[in-house]
TIPAVO-792751 format. One record per atom (N, C-alpha, C): atom name; residue number from 1; residue in three letters; x, y negated, z. Coordinates in steps of 0.05 Angstrom, whole numbers, plus 5000, padded with zeros to 4 digits. Layout:
# residues N
R   name   resi   resn     px     py     pz
R     CA    NUM    Ala      X      Y      Z
...
END
This chain:
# residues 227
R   name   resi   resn     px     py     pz
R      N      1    Unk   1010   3029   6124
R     CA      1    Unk   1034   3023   6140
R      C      1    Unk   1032   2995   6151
R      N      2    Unk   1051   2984   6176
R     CA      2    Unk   1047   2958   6185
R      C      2    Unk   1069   2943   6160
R      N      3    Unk   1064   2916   6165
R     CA      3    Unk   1077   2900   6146
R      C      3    Unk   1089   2875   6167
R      N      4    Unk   1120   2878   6171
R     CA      4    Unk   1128   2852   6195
R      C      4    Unk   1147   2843   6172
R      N      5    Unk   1137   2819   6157
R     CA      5    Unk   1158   2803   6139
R      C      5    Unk   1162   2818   6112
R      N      6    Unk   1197   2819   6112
R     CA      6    Unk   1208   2843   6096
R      C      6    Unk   1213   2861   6108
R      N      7    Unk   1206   2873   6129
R     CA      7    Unk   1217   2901   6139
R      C      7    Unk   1183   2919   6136
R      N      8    Unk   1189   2935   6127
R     CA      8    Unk   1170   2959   6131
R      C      8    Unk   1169   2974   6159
R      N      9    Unk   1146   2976   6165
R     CA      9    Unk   1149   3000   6197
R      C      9    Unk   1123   3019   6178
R      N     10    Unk   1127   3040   6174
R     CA     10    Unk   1105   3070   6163
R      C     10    Unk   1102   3065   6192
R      N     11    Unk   1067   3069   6187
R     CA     11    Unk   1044   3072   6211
R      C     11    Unk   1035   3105   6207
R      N     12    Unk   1023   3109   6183
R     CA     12    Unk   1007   3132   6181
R      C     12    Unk   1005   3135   6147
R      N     13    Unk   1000   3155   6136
R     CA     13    Unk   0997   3167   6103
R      C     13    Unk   0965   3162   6102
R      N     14    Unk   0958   3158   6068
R     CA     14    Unk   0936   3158   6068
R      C     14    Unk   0920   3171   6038
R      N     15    Unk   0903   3170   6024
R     CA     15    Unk   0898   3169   6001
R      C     15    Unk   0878   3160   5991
R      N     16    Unk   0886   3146   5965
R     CA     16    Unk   0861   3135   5946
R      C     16    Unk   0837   3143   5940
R      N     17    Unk   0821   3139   5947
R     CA     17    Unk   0793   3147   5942
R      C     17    Unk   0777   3134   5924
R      N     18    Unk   0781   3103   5918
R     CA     18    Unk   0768   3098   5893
R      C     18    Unk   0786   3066   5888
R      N     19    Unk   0778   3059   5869
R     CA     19    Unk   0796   3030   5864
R      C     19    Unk   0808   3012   5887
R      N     20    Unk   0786   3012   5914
R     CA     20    Unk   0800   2996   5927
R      C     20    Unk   0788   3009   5952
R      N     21    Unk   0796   3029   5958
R     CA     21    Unk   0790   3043   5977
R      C     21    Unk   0803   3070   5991
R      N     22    Unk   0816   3069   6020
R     CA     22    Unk   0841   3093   6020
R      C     22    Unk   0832   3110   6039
R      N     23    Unk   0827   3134   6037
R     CA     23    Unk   0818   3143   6064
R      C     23    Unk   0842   3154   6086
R      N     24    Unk   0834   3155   6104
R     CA     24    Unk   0857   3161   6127
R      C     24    Unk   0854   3172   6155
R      N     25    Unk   0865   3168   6184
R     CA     25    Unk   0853   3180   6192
R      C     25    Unk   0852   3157   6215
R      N     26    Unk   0825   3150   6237
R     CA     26    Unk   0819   3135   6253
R      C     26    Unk   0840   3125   6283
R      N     27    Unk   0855   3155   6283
R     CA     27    Unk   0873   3142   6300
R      C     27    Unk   0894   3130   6296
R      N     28    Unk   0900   3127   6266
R     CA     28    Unk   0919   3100   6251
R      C     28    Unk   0915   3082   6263
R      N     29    Unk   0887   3066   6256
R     CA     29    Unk   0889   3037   6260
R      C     29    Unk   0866   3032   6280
R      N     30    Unk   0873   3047   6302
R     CA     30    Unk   0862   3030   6335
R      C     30    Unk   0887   3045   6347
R      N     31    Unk   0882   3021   6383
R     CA     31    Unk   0894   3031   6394
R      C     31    Unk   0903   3049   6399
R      N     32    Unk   0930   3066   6418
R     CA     32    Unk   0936   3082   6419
R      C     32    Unk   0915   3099   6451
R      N     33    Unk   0896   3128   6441
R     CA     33    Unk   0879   3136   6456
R      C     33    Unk   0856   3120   6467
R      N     34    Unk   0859   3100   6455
R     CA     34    Unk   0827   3083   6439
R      C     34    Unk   0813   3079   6428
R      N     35    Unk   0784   3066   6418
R     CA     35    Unk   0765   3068   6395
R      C     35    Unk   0773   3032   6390
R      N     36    Unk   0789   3020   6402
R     CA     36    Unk   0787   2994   6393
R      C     36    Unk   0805   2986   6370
R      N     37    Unk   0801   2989   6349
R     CA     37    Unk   0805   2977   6315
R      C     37    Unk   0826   2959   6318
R      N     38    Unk   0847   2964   6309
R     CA     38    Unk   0874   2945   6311
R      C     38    Unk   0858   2923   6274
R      N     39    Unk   0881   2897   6278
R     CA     39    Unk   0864   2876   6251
R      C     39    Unk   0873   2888   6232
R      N     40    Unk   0854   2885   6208
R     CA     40    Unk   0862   2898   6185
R      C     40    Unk   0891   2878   6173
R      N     41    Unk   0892   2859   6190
R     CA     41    Unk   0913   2841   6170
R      C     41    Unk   0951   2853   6184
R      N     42    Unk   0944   2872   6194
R     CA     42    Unk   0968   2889   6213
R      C     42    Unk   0973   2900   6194
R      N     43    Unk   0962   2913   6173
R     CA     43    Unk   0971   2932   6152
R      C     43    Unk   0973   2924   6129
R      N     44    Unk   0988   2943   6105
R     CA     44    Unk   0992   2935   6083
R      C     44    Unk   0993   2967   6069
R      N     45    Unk   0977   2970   6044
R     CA     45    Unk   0980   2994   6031
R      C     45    Unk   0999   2995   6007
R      N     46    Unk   1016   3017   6003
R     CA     46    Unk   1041   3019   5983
R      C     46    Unk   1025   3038   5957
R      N     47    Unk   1032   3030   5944
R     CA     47    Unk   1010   3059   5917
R      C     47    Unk   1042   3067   5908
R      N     48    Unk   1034   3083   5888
R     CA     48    Unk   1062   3095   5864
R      C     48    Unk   1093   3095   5882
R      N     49    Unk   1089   3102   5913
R     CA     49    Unk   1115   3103   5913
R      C     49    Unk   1130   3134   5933
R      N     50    Unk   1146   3135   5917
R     CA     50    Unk   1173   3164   5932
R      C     50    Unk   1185   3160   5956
R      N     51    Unk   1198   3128   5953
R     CA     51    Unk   1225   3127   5967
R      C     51    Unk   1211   3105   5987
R      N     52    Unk   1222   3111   6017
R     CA     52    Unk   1212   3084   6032
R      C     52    Unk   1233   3091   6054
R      N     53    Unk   1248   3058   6058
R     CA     53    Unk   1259   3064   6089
R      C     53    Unk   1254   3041   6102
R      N     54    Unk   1261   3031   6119
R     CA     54    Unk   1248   3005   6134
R      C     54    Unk   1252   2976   6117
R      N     55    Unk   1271   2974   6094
R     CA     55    Unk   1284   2948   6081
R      C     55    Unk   1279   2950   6055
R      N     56    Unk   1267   2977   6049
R     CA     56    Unk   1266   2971   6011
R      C     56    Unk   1243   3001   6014
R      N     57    Unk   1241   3005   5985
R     CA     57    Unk   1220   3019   5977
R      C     57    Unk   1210   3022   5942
R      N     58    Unk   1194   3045   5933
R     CA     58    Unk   1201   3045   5903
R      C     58    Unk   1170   3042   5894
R      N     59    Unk   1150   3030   5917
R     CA     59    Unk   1118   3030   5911
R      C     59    Unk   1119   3003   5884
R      N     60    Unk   1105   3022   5870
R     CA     60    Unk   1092   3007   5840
R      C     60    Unk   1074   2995   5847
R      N     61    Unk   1053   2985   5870
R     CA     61    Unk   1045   2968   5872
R      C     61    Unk   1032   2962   5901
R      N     62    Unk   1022   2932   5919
R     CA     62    Unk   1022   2940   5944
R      C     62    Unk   0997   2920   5951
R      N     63    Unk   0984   2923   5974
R     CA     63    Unk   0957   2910   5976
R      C     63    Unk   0949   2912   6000
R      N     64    Unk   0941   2884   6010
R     CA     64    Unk   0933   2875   6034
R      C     64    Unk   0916   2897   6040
R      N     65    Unk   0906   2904   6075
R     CA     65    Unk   0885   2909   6079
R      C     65    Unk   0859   2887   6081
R      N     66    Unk   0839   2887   6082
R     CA     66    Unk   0816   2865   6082
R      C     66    Unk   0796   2879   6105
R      N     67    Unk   0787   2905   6096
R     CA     67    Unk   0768   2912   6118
R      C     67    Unk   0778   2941   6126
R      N     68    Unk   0771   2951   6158
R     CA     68    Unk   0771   2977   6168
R      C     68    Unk   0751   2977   6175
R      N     69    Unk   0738   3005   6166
R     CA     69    Unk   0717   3017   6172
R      C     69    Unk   0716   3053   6178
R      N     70    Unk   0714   3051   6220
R     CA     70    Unk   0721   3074   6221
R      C     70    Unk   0696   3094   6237
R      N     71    Unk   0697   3119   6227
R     CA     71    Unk   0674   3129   6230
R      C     71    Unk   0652   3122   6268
R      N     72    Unk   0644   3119   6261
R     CA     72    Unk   0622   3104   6288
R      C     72    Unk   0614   3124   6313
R      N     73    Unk   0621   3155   6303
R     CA     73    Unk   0632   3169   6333
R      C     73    Unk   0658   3186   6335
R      N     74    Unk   0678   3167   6336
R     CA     74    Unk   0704   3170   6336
R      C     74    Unk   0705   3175   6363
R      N     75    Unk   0721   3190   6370
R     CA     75    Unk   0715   3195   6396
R      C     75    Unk   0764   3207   6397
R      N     76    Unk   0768   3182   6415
R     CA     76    Unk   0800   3184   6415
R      C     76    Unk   0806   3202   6436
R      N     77    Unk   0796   3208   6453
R     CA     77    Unk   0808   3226   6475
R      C     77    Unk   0812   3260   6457
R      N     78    Unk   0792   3261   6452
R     CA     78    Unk   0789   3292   6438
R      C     78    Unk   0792   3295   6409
R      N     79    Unk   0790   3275   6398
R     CA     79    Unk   0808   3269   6369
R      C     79    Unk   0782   3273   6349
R      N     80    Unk   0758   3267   6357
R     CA     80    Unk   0735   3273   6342
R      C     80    Unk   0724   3257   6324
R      N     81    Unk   0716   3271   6297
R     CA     81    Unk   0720   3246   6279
R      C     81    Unk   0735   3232   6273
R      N     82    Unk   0755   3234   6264
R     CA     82    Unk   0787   3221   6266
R      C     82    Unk   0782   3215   6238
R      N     83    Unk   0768   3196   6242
R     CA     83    Unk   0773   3193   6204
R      C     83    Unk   0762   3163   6198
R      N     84    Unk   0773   3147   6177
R     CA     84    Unk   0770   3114   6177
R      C     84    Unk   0779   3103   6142
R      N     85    Unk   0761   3093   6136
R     CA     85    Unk   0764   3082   6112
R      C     85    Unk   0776   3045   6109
R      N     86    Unk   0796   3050   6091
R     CA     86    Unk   0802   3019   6088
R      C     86    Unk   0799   3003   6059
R      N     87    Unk   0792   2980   6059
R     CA     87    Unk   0784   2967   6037
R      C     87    Unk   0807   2944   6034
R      N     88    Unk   0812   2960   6002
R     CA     88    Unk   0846   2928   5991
R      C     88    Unk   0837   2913   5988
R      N     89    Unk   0853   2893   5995
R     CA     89    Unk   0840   2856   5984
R      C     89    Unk   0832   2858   5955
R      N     90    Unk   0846   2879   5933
R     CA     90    Unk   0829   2873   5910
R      C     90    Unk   0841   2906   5898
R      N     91    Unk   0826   2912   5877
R     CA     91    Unk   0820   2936   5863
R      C     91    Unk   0851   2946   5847
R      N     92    Unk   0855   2970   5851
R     CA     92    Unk   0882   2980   5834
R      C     92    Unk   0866   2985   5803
R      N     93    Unk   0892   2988   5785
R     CA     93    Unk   0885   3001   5757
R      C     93    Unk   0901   3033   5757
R      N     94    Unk   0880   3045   5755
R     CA     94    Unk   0896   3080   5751
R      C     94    Unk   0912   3077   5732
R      N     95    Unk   0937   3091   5733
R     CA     95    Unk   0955   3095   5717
R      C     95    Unk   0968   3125   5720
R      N     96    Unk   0981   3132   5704
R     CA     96    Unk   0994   3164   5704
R      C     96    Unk   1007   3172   5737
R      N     97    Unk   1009   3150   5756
R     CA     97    Unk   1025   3157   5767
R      C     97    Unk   1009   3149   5807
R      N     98    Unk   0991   3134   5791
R     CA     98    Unk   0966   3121   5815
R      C     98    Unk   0939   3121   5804
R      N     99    Unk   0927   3147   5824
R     CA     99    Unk   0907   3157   5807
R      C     99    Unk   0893   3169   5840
R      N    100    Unk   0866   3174   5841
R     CA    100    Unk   0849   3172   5858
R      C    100    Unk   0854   3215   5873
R      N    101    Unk   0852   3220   5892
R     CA    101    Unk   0857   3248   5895
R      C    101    Unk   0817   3256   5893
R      N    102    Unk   0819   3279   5889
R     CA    102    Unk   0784   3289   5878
R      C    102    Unk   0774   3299   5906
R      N    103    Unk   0736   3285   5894
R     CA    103    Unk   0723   3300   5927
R      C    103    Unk   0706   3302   5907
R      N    104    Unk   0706   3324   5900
R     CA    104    Unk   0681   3339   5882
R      C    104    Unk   0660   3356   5899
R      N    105    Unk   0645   3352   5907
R     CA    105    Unk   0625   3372   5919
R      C    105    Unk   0629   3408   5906
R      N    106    Unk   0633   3407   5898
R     CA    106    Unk   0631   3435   5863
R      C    106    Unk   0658   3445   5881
R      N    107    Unk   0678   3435   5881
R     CA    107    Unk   0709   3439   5874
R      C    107    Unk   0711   3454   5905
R      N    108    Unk   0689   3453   5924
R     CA    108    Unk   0704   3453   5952
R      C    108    Unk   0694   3486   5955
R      N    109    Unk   0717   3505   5964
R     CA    109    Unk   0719   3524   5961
R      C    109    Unk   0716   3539   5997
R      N    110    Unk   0708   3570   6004
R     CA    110    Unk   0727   3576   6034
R      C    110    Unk   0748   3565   6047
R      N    111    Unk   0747   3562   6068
R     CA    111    Unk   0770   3546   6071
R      C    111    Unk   0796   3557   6080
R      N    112    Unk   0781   3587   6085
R     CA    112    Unk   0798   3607   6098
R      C    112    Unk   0822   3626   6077
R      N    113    Unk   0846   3625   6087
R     CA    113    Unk   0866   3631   6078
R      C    113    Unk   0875   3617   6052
R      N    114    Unk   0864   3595   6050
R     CA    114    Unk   0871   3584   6018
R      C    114    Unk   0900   3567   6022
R      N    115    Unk   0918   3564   5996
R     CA    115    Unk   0941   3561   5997
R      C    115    Unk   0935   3527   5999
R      N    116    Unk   0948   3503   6011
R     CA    116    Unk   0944   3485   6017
R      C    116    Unk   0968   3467   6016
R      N    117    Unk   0979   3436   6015
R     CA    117    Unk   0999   3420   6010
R      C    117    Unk   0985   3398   6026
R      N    118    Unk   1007   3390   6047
R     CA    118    Unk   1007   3366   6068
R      C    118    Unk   1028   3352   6049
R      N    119    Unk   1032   3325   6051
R     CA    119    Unk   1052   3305   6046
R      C    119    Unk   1051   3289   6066
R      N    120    Unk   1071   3267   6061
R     CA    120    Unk   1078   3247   6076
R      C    120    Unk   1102   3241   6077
R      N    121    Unk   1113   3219   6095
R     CA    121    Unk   1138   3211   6097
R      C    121    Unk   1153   3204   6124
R      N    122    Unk   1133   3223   6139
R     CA    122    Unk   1129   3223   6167
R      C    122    Unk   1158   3235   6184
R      N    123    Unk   1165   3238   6204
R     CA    123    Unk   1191   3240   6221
R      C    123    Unk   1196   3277   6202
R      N    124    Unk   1215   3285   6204
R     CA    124    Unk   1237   3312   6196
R      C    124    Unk   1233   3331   6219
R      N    125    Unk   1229   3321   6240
R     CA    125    Unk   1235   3337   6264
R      C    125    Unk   1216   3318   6289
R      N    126    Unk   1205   3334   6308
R     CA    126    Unk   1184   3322   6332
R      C    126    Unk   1209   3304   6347
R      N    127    Unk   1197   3279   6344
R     CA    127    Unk   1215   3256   6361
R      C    127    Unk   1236   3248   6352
R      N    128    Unk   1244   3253   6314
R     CA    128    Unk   1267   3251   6297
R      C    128    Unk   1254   3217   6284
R      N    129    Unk   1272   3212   6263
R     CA    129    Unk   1265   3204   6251
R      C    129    Unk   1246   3197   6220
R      N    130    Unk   1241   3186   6208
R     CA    130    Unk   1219   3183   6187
R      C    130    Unk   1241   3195   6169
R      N    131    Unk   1226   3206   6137
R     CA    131    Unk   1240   3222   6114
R      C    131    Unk   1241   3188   6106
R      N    132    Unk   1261   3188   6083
R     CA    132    Unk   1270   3163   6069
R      C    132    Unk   1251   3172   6040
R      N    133    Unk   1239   3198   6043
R     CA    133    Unk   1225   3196   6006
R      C    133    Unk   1200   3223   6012
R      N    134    Unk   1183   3220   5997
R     CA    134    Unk   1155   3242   6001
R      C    134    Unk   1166   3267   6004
R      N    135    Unk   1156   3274   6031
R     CA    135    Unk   1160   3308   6031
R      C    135    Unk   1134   3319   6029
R      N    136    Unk   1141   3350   6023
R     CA    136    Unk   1108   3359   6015
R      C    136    Unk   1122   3387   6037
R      N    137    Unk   1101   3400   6050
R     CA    137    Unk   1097   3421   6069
R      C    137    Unk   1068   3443   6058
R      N    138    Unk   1078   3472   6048
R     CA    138    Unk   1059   3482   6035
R      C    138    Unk   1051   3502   6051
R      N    139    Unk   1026   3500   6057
R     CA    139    Unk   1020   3510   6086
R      C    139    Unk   0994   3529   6079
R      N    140    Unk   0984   3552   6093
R     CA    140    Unk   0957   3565   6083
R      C    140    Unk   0933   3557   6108
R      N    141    Unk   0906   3557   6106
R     CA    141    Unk   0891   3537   6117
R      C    141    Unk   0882   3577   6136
R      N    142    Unk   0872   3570   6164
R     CA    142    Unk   0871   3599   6173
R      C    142    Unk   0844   3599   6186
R      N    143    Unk   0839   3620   6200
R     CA    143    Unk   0805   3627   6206
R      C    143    Unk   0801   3607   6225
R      N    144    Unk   0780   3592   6234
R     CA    144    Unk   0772   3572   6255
R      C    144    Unk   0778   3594   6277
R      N    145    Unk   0779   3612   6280
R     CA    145    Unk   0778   3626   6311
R      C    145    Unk   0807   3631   6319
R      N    146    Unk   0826   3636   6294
R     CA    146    Unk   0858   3633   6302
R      C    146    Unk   0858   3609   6309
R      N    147    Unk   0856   3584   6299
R     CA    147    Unk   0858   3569   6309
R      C    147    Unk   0845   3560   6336
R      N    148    Unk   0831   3562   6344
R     CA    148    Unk   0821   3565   6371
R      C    148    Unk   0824   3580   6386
R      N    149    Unk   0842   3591   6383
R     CA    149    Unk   0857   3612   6406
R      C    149    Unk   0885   3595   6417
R      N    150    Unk   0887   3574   6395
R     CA    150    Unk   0909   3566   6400
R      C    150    Unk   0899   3537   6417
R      N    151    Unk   0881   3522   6410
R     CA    151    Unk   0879   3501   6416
R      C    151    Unk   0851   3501   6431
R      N    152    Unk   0835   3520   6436
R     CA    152    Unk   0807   3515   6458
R      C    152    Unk   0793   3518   6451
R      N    153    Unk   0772   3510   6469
R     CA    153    Unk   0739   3501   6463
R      C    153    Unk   0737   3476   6450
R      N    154    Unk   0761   3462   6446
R     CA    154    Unk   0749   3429   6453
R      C    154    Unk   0749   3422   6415
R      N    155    Unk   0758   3433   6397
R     CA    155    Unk   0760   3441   6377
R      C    155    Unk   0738   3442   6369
R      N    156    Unk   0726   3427   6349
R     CA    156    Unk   0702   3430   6326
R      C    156    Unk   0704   3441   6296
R      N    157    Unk   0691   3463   6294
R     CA    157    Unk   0697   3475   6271
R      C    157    Unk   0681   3459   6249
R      N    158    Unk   0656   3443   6255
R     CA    158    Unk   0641   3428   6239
R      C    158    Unk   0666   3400   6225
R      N    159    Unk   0679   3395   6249
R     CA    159    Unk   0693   3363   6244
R      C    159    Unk   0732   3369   6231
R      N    160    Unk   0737   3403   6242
R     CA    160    Unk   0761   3401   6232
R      C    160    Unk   0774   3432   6226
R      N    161    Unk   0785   3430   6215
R     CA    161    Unk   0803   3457   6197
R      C    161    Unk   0833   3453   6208
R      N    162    Unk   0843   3474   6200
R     CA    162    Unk   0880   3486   6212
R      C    162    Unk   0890   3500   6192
R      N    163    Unk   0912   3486   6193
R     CA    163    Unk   0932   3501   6167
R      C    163    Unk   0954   3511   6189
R      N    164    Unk   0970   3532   6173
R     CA    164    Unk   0990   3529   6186
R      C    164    Unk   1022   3555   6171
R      N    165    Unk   1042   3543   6169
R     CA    165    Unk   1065   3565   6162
R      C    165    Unk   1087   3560   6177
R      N    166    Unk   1102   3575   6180
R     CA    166    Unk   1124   3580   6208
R      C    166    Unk   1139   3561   6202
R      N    167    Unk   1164   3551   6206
R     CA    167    Unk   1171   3527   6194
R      C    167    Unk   1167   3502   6173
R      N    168    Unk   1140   3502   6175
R     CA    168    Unk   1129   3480   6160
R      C    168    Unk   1106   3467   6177
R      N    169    Unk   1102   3443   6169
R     CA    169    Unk   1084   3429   6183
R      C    169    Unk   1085   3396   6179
R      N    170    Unk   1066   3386   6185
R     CA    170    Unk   1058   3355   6195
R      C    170    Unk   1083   3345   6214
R      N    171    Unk   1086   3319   6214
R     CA    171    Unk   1098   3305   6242
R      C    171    Unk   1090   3278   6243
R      N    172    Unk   1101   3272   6268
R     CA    172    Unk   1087   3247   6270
R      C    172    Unk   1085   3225   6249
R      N    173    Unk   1070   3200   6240
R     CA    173    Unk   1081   3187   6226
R      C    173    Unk   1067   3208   6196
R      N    174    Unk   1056   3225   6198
R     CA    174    Unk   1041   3234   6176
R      C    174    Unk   1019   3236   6167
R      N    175    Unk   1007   3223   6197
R     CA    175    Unk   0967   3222   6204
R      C    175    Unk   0968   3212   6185
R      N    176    Unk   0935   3207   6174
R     CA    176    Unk   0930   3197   6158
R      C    176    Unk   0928   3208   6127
R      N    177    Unk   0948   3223   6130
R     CA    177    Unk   0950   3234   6104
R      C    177    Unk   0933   3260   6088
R      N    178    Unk   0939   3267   6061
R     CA    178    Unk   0915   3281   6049
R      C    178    Unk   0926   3310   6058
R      N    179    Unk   0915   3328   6062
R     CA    179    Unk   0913   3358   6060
R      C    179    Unk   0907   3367   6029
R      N    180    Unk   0912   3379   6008
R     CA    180    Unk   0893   3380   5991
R      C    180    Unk   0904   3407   5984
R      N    181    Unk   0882   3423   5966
R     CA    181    Unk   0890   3443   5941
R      C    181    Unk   0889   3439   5919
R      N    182    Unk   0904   3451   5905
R     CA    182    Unk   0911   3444   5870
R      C    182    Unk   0901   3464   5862
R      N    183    Unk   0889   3454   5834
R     CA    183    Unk   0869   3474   5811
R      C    183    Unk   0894   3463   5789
R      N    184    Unk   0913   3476   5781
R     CA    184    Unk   0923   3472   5762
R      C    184    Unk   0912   3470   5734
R      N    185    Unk   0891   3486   5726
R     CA    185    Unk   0875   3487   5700
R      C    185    Unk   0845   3473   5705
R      N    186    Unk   0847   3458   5723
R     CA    186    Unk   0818   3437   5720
R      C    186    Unk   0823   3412   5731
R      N    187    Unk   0817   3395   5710
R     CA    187    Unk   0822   3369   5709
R      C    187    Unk   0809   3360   5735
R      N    188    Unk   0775   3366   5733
R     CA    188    Unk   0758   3357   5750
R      C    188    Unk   0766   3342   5787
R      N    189    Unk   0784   3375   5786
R     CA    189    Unk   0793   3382   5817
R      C    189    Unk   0825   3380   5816
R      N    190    Unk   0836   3380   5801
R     CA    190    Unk   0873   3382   5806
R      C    190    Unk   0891   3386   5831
R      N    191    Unk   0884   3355   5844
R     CA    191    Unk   0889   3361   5882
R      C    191    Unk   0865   3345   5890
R      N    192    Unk   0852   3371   5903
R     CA    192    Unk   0832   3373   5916
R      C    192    Unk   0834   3363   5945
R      N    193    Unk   0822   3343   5961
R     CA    193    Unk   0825   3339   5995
R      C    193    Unk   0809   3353   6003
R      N    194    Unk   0816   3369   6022
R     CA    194    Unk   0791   3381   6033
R      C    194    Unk   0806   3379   6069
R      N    195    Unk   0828   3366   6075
R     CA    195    Unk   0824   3352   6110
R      C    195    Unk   0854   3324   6097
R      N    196    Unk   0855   3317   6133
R     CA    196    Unk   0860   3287   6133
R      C    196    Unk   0879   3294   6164
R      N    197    Unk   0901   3293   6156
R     CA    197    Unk   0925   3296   6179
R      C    197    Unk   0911   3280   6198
R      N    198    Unk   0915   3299   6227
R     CA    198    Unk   0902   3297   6250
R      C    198    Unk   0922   3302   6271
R      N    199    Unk   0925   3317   6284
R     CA    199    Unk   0941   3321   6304
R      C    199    Unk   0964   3355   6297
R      N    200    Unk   0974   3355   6315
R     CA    200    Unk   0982   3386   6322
R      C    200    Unk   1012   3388   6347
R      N    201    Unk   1023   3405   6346
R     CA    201    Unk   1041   3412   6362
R      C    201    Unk   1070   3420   6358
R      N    202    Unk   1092   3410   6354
R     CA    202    Unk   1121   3419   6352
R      C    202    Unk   1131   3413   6329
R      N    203    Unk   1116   3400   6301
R     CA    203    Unk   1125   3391   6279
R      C    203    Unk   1148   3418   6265
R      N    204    Unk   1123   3440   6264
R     CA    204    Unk   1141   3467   6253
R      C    204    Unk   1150   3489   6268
R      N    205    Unk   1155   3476   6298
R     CA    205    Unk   1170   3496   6320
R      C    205    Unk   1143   3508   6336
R      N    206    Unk   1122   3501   6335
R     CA    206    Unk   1107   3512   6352
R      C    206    Unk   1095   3538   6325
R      N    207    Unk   1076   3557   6348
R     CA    207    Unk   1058   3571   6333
R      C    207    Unk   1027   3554   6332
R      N    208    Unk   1024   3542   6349
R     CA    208    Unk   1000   3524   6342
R      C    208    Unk   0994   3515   6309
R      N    209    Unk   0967   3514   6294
R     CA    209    Unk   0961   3499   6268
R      C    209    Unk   0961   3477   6279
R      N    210    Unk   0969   3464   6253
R     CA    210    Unk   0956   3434   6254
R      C    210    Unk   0927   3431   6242
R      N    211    Unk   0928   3409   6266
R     CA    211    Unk   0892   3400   6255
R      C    211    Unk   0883   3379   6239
R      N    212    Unk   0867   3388   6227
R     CA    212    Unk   0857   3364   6209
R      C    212    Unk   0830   3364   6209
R      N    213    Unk   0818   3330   6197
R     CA    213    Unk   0793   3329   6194
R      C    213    Unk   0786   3348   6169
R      N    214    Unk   0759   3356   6173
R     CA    214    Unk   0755   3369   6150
R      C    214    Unk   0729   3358   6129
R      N    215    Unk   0750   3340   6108
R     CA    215    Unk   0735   3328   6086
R      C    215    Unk   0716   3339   6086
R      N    216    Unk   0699   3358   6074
R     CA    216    Unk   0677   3362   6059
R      C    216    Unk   0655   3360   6075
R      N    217    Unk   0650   3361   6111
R     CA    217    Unk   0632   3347   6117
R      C    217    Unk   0623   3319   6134
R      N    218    Unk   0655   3308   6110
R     CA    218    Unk   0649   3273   6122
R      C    218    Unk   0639   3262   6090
R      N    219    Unk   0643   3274   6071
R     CA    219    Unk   0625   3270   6040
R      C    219    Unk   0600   3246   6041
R      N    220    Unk   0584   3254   6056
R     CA    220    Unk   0562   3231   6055
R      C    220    Unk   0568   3205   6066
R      N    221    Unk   0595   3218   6093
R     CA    221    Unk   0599   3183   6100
R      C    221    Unk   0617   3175   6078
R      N    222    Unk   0629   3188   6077
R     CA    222    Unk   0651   3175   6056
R      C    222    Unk   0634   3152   6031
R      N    223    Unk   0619   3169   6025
R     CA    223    Unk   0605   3160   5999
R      C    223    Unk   0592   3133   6005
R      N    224    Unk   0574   3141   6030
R     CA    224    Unk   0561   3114   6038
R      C    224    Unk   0588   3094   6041
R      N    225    Unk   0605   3091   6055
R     CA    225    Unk   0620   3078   6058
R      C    225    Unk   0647   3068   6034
R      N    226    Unk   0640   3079   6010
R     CA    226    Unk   0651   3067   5993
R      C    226    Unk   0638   3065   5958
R      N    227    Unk   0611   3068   5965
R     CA    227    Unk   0594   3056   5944
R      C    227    Unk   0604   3066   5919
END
C-alpha cells in the first residue's frame, strides 16, 4: 500500500513469501500501463491485519519497502508477466497470525475446476469504494479455453489462469493479491498460491473470469529472486 504521513491510501494486496519478502503483482508498483517501477520508498507493507480505512488500521506489524524487483518481461499493455517481488527493510518473525502462504512444488494440483479463495480489501463494487476489513471471494478456477472465449487470443495459458463465480469476484484495489487453495488436513500446503490478482471485468457483474498470474510457472523466478 502507499504510505502519505498518517493517512493510508491501499495500492494493491499482496503475500508473504518468506521473512522479508511479498509477492505481488507488477502492475502495482510501476506506472499506470507502464514498465517504469514507481520508488520502493512510495510503499509500505501492513502484516497481521483485518481492519484498514484511510486513518487507522489493526496491522500487527508494518515495514518499509527497500527493494522492487519486477519480472524482466513484464510486458503492461497485455498484462504479461504481471508479477513483482518486494524486499522489507528488515525480516518479520512468524507468528500464529503472520505466517508465509505455501509454494510447494508437490502441493500444486490441475488447475481446472478446483475450488479457489481471492482476498483483499479492494473496492465492494466496480468504481465503489475500498472494504474497511478482509473480504474473501470463493471462486472455482475454469478450463483455459472458457476463459478464452471470453477474453481472446491475447491471453497466455503458460503465464495465467481464471477463476470465476457469478457474483463473486476481484475489484480494483485487489491486484496483487494471493489466489490460493486450502488443504485443510496438510500442514505442508494449507493455503496453497497457485495465481496473483491480475486483471478482469465488472467486479462480479460481468460473465468474464478474472485473471491471474499463474504461480507455479513463475517458481524458479520466484526462487531465484528470493534466495
Amino acid at each position: 500500500m502507499n504510505d502519505d504521513t498518517k493517512r493510508h491510501e491501499l495500492a494493491c494486496g499482496g503475500s508473504l513469501i518468506s521473512p522479508n519478502k511479498i509477492l505481488t503483482a507488477a502492475h502495482c508498483v510501476t506506472e499506470f500501463k507502464k514498465t517504469t517501477r514507481l520508488p520502493a520508498s512510495r510503499f509500505k507493507v501492513k502484516l497481521g491485519m483485518h481492519f484498514l480505512n484511510k486513518t487507522t488500521n489493526d496491522a500487527q506489524l508494518s515495514r518499509n519497502v527497500k527493494k522492487i524487483k519486477i519480472h524482466e518481461e513484464y510486458d503492461a499493455v497485455n498484462v504479461y508477466n504481471d508479477i513483482a517481488i518486494l524486499t522489507l527493510s528488515s525480516p518479520v518473525e512468524y507468528t500464529d497470525t503472520i505466517s508465509p502462504v505455501c509454494l510447494v512444488p508437490k502441493c500444486f494440483e490441475d488447475d481446472d475446476n478446483q475450488q479457489v479463495i481471492a482476498m483483499g480489501w479492494g473496492n465492494t463494487k466496480s468504481g465503489g469504494k475500498d472494504s474497511d476489513y478482509l473480504r474473501h471471494a470463493f471462486l472455482s478456477t475454469v478450463p483455459f479455453s472458457k476463459c478464452q472465449k471470453k477474453w481472446g487470443d491475447d491471453i497466455d495459458e503458460d503465464q495465467m489462469l481464471c477463476a470465476f463465480k457469478k457474483g463473486q469476484d476481484t475489484c480494483q484495489n485487489d491486484s496483487g493479491g494471493p489466489l490460493v487453495m486450502e488443504f485443510p488436513d496438510d500442514s505442508s500446503c494449507r493455503f496453497m498460491q497457485i495465481g496473483v490478482v491480475s486483471f478482469g471485468d465488472g467486479c462480479g457483474t460481468s460473465t468474464a473470469p478474472g485473471v491471474y498470474a499463474r504461480v507455479k510457472n513463475y517458481l524458479p523466478w520466484i526462487e531465484e529472486n528470493t534466495n
